[in-house]
KOLLUM-434761 format. One record per residue (C-alpha): residue number from 1; x, y, z. Coordinates in pm, whole numbers, plus 50000, padded with zeros to 5 digits. Example, Ala and Ser with C-alpha at 12.3 -4.5 7.8 and 13.67 -1.06 7.14 Angstrom:
// KOLLUM-434761
   seq       x       y       z
     1   51230   49550   50780
     2   51367   49894   50714
// end
This chain:
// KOLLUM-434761
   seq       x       y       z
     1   27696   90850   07507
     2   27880   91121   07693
     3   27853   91324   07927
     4   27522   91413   07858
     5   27181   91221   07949
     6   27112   91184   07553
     7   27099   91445   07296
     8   26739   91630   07288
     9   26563   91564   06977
    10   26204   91730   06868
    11   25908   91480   06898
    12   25560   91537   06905
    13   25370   91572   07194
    14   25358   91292   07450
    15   25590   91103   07258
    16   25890   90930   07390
    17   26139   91165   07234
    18   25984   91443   07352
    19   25967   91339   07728
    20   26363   91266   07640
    21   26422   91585   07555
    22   26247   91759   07824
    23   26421   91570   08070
    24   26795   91654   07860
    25   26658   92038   07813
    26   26581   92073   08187
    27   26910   91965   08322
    28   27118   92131   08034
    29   27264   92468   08052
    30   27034   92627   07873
    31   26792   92878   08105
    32   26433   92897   08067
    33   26254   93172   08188
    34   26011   93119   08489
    35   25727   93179   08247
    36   25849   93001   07978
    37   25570   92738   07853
    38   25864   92473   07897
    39   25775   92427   08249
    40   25445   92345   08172
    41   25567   92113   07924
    42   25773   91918   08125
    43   25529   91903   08419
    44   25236   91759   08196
    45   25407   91451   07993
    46   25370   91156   08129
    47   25737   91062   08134
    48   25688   90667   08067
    49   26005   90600   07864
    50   26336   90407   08062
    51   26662   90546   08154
    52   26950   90333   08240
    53   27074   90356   08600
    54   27432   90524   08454
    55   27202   90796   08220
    56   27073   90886   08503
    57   27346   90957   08709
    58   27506   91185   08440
    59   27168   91370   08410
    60   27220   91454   08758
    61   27581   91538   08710
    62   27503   91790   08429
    63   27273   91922   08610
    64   27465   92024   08937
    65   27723   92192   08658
    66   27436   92390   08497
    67   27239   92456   08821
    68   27461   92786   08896
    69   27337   92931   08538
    70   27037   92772   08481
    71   26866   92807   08828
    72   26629   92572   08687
    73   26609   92392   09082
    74   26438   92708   09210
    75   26253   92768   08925
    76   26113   92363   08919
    77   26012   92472   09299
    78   25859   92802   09217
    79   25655   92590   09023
    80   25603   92313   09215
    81   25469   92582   09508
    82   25174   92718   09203
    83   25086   92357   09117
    84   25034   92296   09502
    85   24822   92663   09517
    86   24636   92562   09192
    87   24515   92237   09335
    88   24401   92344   09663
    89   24248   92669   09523
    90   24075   92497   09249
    91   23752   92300   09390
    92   23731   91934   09291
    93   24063   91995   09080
    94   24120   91783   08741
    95   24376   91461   08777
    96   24614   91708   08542
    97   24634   91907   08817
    98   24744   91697   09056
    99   24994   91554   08760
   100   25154   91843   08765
   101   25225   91880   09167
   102   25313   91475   09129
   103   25599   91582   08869
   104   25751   91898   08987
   105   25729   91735   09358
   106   25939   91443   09230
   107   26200   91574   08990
   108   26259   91832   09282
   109   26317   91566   09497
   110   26571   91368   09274
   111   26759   91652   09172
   112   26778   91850   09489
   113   26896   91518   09689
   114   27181   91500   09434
   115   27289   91808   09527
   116   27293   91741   09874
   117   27405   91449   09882
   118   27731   91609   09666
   119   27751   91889   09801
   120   28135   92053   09792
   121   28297   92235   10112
   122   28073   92467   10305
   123   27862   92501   10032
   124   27569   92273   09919
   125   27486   92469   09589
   126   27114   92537   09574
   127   27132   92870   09448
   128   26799   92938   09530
   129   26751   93293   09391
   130   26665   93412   08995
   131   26865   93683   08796
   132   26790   94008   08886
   133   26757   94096   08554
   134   26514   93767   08428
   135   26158   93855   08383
   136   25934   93689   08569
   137   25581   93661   08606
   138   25335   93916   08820
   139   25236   93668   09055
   140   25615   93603   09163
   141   25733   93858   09440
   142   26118   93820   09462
   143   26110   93979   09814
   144   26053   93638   09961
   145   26234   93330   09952
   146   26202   93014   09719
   147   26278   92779   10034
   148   25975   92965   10223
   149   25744   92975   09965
   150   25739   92607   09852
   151   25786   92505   10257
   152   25466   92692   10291
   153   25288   92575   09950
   154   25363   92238   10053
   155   25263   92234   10431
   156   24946   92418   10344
   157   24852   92127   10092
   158   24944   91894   10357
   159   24768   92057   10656
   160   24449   92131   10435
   161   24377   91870   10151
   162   24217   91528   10261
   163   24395   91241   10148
   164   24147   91063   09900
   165   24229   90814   09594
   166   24317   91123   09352
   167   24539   91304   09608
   168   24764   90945   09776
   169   25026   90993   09551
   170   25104   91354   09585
   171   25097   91324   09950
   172   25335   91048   09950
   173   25572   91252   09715
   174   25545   91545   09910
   175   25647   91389   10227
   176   25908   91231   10034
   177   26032   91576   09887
   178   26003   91696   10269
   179   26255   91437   10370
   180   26478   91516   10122
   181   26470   91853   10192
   182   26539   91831   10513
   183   26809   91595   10503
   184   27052   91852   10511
   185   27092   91755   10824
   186   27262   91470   10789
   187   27570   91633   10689
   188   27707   91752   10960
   189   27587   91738   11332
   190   27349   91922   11558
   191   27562   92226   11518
   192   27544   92297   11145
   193   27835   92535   11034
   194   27739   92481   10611
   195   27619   92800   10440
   196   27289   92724   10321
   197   27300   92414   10648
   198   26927   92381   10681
   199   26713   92641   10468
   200   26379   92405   10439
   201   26386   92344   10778
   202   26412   92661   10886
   203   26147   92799   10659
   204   25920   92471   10792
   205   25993   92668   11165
   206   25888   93017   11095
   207   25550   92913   10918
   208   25244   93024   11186
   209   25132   92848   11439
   210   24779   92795   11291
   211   24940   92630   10991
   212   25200   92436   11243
   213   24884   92276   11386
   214   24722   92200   11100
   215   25035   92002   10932
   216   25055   91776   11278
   217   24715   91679   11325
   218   24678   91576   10949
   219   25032   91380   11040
   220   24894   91222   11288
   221   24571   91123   11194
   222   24795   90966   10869
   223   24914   90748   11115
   224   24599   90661   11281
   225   24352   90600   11015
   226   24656   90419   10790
   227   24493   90534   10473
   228   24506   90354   10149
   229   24423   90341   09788
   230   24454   90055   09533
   231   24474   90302   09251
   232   24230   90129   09012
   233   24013   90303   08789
   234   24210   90604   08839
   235   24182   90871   08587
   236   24529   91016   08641
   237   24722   91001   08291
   238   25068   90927   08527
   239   24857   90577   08674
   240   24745   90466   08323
   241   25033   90234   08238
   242   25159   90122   08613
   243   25347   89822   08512
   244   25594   90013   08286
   245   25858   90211   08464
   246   25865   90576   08326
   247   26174   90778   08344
   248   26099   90927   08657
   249   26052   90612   08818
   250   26384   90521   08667
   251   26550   90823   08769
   252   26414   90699   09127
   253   26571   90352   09144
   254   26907   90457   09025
   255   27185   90323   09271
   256   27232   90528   09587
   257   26969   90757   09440
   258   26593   90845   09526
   259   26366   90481   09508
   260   26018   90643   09619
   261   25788   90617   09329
   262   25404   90444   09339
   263   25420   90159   09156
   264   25693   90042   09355
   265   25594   90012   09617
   266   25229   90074   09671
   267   25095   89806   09489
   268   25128   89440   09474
   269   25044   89237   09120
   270   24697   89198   09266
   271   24679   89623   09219
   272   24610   89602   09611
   273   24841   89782   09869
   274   25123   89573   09995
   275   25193   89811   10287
   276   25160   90147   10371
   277   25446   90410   10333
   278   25206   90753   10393
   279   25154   90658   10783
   280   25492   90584   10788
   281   25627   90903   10626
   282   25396   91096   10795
   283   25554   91016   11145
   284   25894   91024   11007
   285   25837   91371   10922
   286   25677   91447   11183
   287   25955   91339   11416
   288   26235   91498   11217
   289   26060   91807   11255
   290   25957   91768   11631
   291   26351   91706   11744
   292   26527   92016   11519
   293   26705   92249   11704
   294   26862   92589   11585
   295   27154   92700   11751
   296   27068   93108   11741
   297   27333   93380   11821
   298   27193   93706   11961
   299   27088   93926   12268
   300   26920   93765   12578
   301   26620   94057   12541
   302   26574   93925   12159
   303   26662   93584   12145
   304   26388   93280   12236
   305   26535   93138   12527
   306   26418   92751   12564
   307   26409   92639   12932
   308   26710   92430   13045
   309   26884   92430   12774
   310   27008   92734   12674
   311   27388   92786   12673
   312   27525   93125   12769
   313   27916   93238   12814
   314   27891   93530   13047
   315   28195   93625   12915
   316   28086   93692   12594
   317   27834   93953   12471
   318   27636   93723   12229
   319   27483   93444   12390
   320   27389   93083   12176
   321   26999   92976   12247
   322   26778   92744   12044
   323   26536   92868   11899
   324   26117   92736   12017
   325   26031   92442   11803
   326   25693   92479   11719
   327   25608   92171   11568
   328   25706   92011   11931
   329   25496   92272   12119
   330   25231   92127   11869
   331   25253   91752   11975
   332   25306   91920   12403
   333   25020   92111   12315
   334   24839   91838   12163
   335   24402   91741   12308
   336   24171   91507   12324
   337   23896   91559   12077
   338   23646   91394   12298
   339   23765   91547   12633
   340   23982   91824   12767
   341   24086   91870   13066
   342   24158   92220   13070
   343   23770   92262   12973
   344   23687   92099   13273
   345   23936   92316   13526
   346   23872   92679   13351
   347   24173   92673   13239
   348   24140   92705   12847
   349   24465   92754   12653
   350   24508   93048   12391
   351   24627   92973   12072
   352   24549   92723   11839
   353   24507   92329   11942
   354   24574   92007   11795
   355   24287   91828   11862
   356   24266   91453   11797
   357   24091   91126   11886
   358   24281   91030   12170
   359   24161   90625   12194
   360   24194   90592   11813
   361   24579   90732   11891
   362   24644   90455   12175
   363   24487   90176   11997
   364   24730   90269   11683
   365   25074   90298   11899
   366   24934   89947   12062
   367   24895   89800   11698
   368   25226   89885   11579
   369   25489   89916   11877
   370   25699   89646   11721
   371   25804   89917   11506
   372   26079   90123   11624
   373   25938   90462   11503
   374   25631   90372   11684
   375   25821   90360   12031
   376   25982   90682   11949
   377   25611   90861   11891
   378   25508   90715   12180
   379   25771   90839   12374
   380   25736   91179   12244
   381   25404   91135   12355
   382   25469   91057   12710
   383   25720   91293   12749
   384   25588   91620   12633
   385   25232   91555   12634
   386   25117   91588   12985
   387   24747   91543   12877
   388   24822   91238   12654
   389   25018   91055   12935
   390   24730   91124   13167
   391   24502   90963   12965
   392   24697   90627   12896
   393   24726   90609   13318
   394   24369   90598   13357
   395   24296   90367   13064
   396   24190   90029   13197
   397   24321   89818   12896
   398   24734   89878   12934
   399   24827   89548   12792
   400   24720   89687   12465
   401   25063   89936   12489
   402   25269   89687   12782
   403   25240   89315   12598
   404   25416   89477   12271
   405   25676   89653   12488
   406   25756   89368   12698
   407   25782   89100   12444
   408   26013   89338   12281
   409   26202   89352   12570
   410   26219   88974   12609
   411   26337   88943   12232
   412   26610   89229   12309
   413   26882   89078   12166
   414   26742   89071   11841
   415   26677   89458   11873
   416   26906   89789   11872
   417   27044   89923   12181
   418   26835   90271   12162
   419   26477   90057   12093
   420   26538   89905   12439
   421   26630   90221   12620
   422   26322   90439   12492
   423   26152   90118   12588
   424   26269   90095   12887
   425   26206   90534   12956
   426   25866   90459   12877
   427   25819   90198   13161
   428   25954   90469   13396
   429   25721   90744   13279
   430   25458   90485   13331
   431   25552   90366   13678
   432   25611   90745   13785
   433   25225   90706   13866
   434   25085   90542   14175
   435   24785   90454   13998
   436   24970   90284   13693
   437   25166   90037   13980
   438   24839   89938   14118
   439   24594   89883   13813
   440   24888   89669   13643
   441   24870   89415   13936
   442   24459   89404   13909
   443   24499   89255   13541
   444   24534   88873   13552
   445   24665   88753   13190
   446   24503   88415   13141
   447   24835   88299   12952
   448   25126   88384   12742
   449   25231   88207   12447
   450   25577   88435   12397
   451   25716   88366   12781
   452   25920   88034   12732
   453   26116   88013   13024
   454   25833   87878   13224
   455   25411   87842   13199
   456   25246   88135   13314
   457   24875   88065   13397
   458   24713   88363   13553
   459   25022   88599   13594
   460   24929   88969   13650
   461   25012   89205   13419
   462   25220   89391   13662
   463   25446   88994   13779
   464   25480   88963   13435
   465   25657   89362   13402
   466   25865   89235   13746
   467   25997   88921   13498
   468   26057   89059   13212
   469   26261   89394   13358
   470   26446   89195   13588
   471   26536   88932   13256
   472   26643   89250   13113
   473   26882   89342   13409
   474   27029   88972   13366
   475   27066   88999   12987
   476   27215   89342   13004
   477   27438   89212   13319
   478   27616   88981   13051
   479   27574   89120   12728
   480   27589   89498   12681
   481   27718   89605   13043
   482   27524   89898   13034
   483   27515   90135   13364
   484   27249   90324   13194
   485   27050   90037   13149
   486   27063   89894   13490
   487   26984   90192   13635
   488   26692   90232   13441
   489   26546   89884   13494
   490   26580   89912   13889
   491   26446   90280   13892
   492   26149   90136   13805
   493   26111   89829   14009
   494   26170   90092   14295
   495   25868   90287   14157
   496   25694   89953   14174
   497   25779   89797   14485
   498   25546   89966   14745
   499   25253   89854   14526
   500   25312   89506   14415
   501   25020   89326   14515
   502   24994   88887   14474
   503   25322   88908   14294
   504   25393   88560   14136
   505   25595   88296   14254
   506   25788   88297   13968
   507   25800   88706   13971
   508   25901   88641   14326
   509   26221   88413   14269
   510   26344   88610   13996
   511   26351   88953   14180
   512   26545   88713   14500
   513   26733   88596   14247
   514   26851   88908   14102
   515   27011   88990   14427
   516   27207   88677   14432
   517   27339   88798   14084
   518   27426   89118   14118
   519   27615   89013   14485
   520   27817   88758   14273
   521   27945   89059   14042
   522   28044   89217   14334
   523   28221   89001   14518
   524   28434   88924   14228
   525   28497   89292   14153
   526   28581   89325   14562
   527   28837   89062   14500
   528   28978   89173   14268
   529   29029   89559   14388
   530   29170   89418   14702
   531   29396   89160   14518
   532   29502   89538   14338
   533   29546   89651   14646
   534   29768   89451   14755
   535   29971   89371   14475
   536   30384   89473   14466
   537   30497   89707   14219
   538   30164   89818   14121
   539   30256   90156   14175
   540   30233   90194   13777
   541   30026   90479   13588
   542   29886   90161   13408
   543   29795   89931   13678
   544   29664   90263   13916
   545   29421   90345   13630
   546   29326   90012   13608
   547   29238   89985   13991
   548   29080   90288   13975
   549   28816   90162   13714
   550   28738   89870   13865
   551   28685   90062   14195
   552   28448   90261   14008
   553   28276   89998   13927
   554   28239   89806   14245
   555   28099   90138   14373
   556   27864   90115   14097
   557   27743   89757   14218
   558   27723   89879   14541
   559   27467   90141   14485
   560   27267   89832   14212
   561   27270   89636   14537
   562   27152   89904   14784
   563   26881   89973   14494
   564   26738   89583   14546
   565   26732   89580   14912
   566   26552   89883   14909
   567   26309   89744   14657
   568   26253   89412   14875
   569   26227   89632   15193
   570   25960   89807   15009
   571   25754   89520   14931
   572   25826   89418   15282
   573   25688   89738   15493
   574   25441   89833   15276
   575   25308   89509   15053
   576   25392   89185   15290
   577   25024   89064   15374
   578   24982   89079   15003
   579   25265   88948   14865
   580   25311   88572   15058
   581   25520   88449   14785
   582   25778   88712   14796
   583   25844   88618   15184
   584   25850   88232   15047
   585   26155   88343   14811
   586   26321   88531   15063
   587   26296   88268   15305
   588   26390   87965   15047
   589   26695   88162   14989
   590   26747   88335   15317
   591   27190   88250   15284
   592   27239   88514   15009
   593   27189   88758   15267
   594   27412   88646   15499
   595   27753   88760   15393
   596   27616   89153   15390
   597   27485   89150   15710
   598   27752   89330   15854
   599   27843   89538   15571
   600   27866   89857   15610
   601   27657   90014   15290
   602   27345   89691   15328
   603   27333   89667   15731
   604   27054   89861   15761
   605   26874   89753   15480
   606   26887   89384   15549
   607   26782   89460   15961
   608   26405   89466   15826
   609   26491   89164   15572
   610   26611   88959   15933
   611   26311   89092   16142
   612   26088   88939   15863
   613   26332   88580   15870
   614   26312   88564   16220
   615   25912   88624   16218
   616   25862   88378   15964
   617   26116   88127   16084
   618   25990   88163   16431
   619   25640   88041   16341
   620   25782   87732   16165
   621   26018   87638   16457
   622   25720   87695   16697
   623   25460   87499   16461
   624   25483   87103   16542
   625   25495   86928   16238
   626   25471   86529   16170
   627   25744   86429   15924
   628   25926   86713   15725
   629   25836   87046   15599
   630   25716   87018   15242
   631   25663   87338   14997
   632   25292   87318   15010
   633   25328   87327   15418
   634   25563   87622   15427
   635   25319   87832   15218
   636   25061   87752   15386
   637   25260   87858   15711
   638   25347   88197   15474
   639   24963   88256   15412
   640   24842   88221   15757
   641   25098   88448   15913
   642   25108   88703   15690
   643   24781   88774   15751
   644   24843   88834   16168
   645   25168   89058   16012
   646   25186   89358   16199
   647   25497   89486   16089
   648   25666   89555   16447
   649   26038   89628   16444
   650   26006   89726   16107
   651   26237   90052   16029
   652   26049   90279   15760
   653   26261   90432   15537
   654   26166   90690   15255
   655   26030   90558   14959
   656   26220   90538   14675
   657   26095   90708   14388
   658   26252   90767   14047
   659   26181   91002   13767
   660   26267   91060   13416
   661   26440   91379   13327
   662   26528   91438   12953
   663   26882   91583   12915
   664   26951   91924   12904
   665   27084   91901   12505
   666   26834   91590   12355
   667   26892   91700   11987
   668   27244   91539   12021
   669   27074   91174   12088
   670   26765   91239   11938
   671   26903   91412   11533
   672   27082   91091   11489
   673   26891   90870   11627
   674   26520   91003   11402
   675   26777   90979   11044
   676   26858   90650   11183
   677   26546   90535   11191
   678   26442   90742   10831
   679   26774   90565   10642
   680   26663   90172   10795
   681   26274   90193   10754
   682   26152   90401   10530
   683   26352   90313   10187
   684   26501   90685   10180
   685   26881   90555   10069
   686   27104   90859   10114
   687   27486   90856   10027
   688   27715   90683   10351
   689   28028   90881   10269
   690   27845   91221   10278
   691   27672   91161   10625
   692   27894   91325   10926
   693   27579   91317   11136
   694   27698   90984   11269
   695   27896   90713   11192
   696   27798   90538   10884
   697   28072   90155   10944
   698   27823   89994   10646
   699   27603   90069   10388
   700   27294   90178   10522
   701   27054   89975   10341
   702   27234   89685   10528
   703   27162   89815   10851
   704   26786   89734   10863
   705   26809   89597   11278
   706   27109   89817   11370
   707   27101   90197   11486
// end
């Protein structure tokens, strides 16, 4: 065998030699007319005979060399774009039809990812465009482009069709051929410099808005509703013979090569579904869409100008914005079916609406927030969505989103950096709201069989938040060292603090205890700057960089430790009667205090910690006791004089309150960080040596828990 997939022989219909040679025609250099009857040859066989993994690749091979010629990839699409319009125009449309779409979808997907994927210099070699002087059919208008008019064939079927036991497959291959085609972007970064960089994409971004809507709801409500189909009894010609592997399903599985095909992976040897891909595709596509950004070059009074993040050089007479993203203004713009609050204010919103069930969309994220892509949607969610995040607040069941995301948080060693971040950014959306800090306190969890530190019998859901961020402070404090992190985590305790209400004993010690930790860190790093300090000859560049880091970071502790005073001084003005065991911690370990009493940056802070001390510790000198002070006693002693707590001497200082703010350029985190989570979950393999998007140190299928 060369260099050829096999030489094309003449069979009869439906045999194996002819599928054979319609695969070895299609990717040869001979070009077939758009209306040739070739194309409808190819799409209608059934394609059940084997390739080897190595035929494969040399079918692919010959075909990037006869591409140029042949333009048989834009022709496949054109065609692929009139089986979509066939289907959806055609009412209760024959399984042939849907054949078709299922064929041209996936041989456009394996051969257009190899071409990606190998794509030479600046240029990725598409060639989407026919002859000028090949004849094509009426119904073909070569004043708009191929990339536009399958991007629109194929979100229209998406947006329109209902997913049903004849149409699962093609929506899973369309998604699939959507990923593909977008994964341009993973060869280079945000800021895309390749000739033909990101032509689906872009052709996904100028469809209308009406269209735009439709295509996120029905992504969506993939997700939500989890549909599913066994595939039995199917009349589809492609289902008939599931447990042989066709050509095209070899062409799939070929190493470092496409591997979505049904039988694969859709059902078990029972013929039942083993899991389900098309929610999962849905949202990946969704989110790849959601966080594009184009860089556009033009004049202020023409260009779309996207607020805080446009980049101008006043210098310069051509300014760089990024263009609107409507799929994002989608999800932003995004309503409850069952309620809407601009119905209720008068204030109704023009344009088109995603409307969706908004309980059925919370009970879904709750179900599956072990899942990485999950967080991220929710996120997106809570972020953008003002309407969405308004509704979780007032919902009175929040352990159904907070258990998942806090025993994720407890496991988070055994999960990536970024999952515990947008984790962690969702708790301080949450805690933004007043309302949120209260209700979390009034649910009492009867137990919790992932917390093995200690029992916890009748722990509010808001103690158990105060454990597990504060275990996160301590794990971060020794494993990943992350400023970021820390910050985060004590943002929202802060947010917390004024309305922690019965916080746990155990909630109680920790968040003491926390202080004691972080003061250790700093004394240690004080020592050490001063020992710098001090030090002859350590005038070097070397050693004066090195004290200058380390001063850095004491400052940095200094501000963590500021942070937890001012979260125990808000629990103490405005939450002691109602939070006894918080004074018992204080009081049990009343020395950690001691050596920052006169310190500069904490004097202030720790004046209303002493006024409480001396209140408490007062009333114990003053109370005669027979024999010694047990624990039982003291609380008791707590409980009865919090209640006659009047608060005088108390200094009030402002709240704290923290607030998210996403960064002025997101698409720099958030590109990556979507392919990421495409390349680890969904099976989509894509070659490591041709992604620049971010560094690839392994193969990716290895890299199922690391982003």
């Amino acid at each position: 065998m060369g260099a050829v997939p096999s030489t094309p022989r003449q069979g009869t219909a439906g045999s194996q030699d002819s599928a054979e040679y319609l695969i070895g025609t299609f990717v040869g250099n001979k070009s077939f007319p758009l209306g040739s009857e070739f194309w409808q040859k190819l799409l209608e066989v059934p394609l059940h005979i084997r390739w080897p993994a190595h035929q494969v690749h040399d079918a692919c091979q010959l075909f990037a060399q006869n591409n140029y010629s042949t333009r048989h990839l834009a022709k496949i699409l054109i065609h692929l774009a009139w089986c979509l319009q066939e289907s959806m125009s055609t009412s209760g449309a024959p399984s042939t039809v849907y054949m078709k779409a299922v064929n041209a979808a996936y041989l456009s997907s394996v051969f257009l990812k190899y071409l990606i994927e190998h794509a030479q210099g600046d240029n990725i070699g598409l060639y989407l465009s026919l002859d000028e002087n090949e004849p094509v059919p009426k119904i073909f208008t070569r004043d708009k482009s191929i990339e536009n008019l399958v991007m629109h064939s194929v979100l229209s079927f998406i947006g329109s069709i209902d997913v049903s036991s004849n149409t699962y497959v093609l929506f899973q291959e369309l998604l699939n051929f959507m990923l593909v085609a977008m994964s341009t972007q993973l060869l280079s970064g945000p800021s895309l410099e390749l000739k033909e960089a990101n032509l689906f994409i872009d052709a996904a971004m100028i469809q209308e808005s009406s269209l735009v809507c439709l295509v996120v709801r029905k992504l969506l409500l993939n997700y939500i509703l989890q549909p599913h189909t066994t595939m039995s009894g199917s009349s589809n010609s492609i289902f008939s013979e599931g447990s042989q592997n066709g050509v095209l399903q070899r062409v799939g599985s070929a190493a470092a090569t496409f591997v979505l095909l049904p039988f694969n992976y859709l059902v078990s040897s029972s013929g039942e579904v083993s899991k389900n891909p098309l929610a999962y595709s849905s949202i990946h596509v969704l989110l790849v869409l959601s966080y594009y950004h184009k860089h556009v070059e033009g004049n202020e009074s023409v260009a779309v100008k996207s607020d805080d993040i446009a980049a101008s050089d006043p210098l310069s007479k051509v300014n760089t914005y990024f263009s609107a993203n409507p799929y994002r203004k989608a999800l932003e713009n995004t309503r409850d079916i069952e309620f809407d609050r601009a119905d209720i204010e008068g204030n109704a919103h023009s344009g088109p609406l995603v409307r969706l069930p908004f309980a059925s969309l919370f009970d879904s994220l709750g179900t599956y927030l072990a899942d990485e892509t999950a967080v991220l949607l929710l996120y997106t969610l809570l972020q953008g969505n003002s309407d969405f995040l308004e509704y979780v607040l007032v919902r009175t069941d929040l352990d159904t989103l907070l258990m998942p995301i806090l025993e994720t948080l407890y496991n988070a060693s055994k999960r990536t950096s970024n999952q515990i971040y947008m984790l962690l950014i969702i708790l301080l959306i949450l805690s933004q709201d007043s309302s949120f800090n209260a209700s979390i306190h009034k649910m009492i969890l009867p137990s919790n069989p992932w917390y093995k530190e200690t029992l916890l019998h009748q722990t509010s859901l808001g103690s158990l938040m105060v454990i597990i961020l504060i275990r996160t402070v301590n794990y971060n404090l020794y494993k990943l060292r992350d400023v970021y992190l820390h910050t985060t985590c004590l943002a929202t305790l802060a947010n917390m603090a004024p309305h922690f209400h019965r916080l746990s004993a155990h909630a109680s010690q920790k968040l003491v205890n926390l202080f004691f930790m972080l003061s250790r860190k700093y004394n240690k790093l004080a020592e050490l700057v001063d020992a710098k300090m001090h030090t002859p000859n350590g005038n070097t560049v070397e050693q004066n960089g090195l004290a200058e880091d380390m001063s850095a970071e004491l400052h940095i502790y200094t501000d963590f430790l500021r942070i937890v005073l001012e979260i125990i001084n808000a629990i103490l003005t405005y939450a002691l009667p109602r939070n006894p065991e918080v004074v018992y911690a204080i009081m049990h370990r009343q020395e950690i205090f001691q050596p920052f009493r006169n310190h500069p940056r904490f004097n202030e802070l720790l004046e209303n910690i002493y006024t409480v001390l001396d209140f408490f510790n007062s009333r114990m000198d003053a109370q005669k006791l027979d024999g010694e002070w047990s624990v039982e006693k003291v609380q008791q002693l707590i409980n009865n004089n919090c209640r006659s707590w009047r608060g005088e001497g108390m200094k009030m200082f402002t709240q704290l309150h923290f607030s998210y703010e996403q960064e002025s350029h997101p698409e720099e985190f958030f590109t990556p960080y979507v392919w990421q989570l495409v390349l680890s979950r969904s099976g989509f393999n894509f070659n490591p040596s041709a992604i620049n998007l971010f560094p690839v140190d392994q193969p990716l299928e290895e890299q199922d828990d690391h982003v």
